[in-house]
C-alpha positions, 0 to 999 in steps of 0.5 A: 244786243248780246246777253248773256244769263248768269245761271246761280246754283242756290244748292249743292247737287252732285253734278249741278252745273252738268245737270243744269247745262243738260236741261239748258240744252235739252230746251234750246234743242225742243226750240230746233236752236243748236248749242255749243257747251264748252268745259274747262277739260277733257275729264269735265267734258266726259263727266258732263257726257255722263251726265247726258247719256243718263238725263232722265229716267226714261231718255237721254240728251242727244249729243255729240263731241264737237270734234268728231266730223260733220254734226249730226245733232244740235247739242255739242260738247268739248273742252274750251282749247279744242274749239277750232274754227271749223266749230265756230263755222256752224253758227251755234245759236248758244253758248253754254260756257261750264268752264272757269274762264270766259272763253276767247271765241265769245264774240261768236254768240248773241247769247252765252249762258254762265252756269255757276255752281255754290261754292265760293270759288265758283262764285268768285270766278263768275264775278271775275267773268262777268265783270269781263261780259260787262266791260265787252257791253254785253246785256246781264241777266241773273237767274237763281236755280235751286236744283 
């Protein structure tokens, strides 16, 4: 069955939904699963590549833009209107989806993980997307995050 986890950031961190999604993909990647993490745009994609390249104290979250040839690690990133069908060939094992809207190619992943920030708009946009997931049957999970 798809599932797909509704991640609710309790606090307001600077870069919370970039923080979590790194952590998500740090762990599918320790798992050996690959993961496809998709942003609304070019800026938010190059904040969220900061935000890996400094995800520790002492490491980094290996990572590649998923426009960029042949993939060399298990964590790709990149905005949701550049996701061609040469990246949805690779078979991602998840979906981590930092954009606001649910992403056409969702059909693609068993399981999609929803990051959802505070604020009301992130809020109110994450009720909008899960009422689509719901309405497609997939299987919805809630899990609140405090960063």
């Amino acid at each position: 069955m798809k599932q797909v986890d509704f991640y609710l950031i309790s606090n307001r961190v600077d870069d919370a939904k970039y923080k979590l999604a790194s952590r998500l993909a740090n762990k599918l990647q320790r798992m050996q699963q690959t993961c496809l993490v998709v942003t609304d745009d070019v800026e938010a994609t190059a904040q969220l590549d900061k935000v890996m390249w400094s995800f520790s104290d002492t490491s980094f979250l290996a990572h590649e833009h998923f426009t960029e040839g042949e993939p060399a690690s298990l964590v790709h990133i990149g905005g949701r209107n550049e996701v061609s069908a040469s990246v949805l060939e690779r078979n991602h094992d998840v979906l981590i989806n930092l954009s606001s809207e649910v992403p056409m190619f969702n059909h693609h992943f068993t399981r999609i993980a929803e990051i959802v920030e505070a604020d009301e708009d992130s809020k109110n946009a994450a009720r909008v997307r899960y009422k689509l997931y719901q309405g497609e049957g997939f299987e919805l999970k809630m899990h609140n995050i405090e960063l």
